[in-house]
N, C-alpha and C positions, 0 to 999 in steps of 0.2 A: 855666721850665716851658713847652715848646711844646706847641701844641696848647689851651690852655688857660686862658680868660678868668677873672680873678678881679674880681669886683666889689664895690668898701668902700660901706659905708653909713653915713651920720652918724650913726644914732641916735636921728635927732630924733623918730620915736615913742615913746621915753621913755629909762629910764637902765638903769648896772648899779651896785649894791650888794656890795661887796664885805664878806663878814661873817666875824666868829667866834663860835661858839655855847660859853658856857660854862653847862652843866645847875650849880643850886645851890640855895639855900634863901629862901625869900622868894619874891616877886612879881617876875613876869618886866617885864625893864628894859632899856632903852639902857645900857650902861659906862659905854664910855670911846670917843673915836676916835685911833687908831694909826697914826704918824705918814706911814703909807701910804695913810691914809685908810681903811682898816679898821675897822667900826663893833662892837664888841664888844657882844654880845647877851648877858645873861644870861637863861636862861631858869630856872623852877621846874622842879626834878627830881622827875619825878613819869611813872608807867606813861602808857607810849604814842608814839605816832611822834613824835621830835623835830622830821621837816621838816616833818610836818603843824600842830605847833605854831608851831614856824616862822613861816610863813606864816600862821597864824592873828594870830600876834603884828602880824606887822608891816602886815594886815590893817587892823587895829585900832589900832594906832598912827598908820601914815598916811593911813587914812582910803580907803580904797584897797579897790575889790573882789578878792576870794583871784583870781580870773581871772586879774587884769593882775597877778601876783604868778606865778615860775616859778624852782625851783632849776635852775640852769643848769651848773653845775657843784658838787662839792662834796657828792654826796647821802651820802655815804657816812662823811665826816668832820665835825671841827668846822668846817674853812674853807671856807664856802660861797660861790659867787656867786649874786647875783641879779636876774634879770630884772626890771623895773618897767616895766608901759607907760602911756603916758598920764599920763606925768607928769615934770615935768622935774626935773634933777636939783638945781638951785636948791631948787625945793619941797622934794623929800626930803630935803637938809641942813638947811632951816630949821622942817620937823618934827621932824627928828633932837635936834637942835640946841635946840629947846624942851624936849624930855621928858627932857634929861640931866641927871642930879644935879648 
């Protein structure tokens, strides 16, 4: 492509999350992780925005303000990506990683 500067960035202000939301019965929870590293969400099927539970969850899970928390793809499906800032991706596996069954 001429004309036309692309510049990559590490990252290093935080990570991406790559998820699947599955709505079901019971309290919302970590799964399973999918050998693509796909963090399986279940969340509680119940009236109202899924991405704003969402992000309420995972809020609350890591410890993490909704701010630094942004669907970055995926708003529309169960396969979401996720934006995390200010925070490394170490951390969020080994929060992930504590609250799995």
């Amino acid at each position: 492509m001429v004309g036309r500067q692309f510049e990559f960035h590490d990252g290093e202000k935080g990570a991406a999350l790559a998820v699947r939301v599955k709505l079901g019965k019971g309290a919302s929870s970590f799964s399973k992780v999918l050998r693509d590293g796909t963090v399986v969400i279940r969340l509680e099927q119940r009236e109202g925005d899924v991405n704003a539970r969402l992000i309420d969850f995972l809020s609350s899970e890591l410890d993490i303000h909704k701010k630094r928390l942004q669907i970055v793809a995926g708003e529309n499906g169960n396969n979401k990506l996720i934006s995390i800032l200010d925070m490394k991706p170490v951390q969020i596996q080994t929060k992930i990683l504590e609250r799995m069954p």
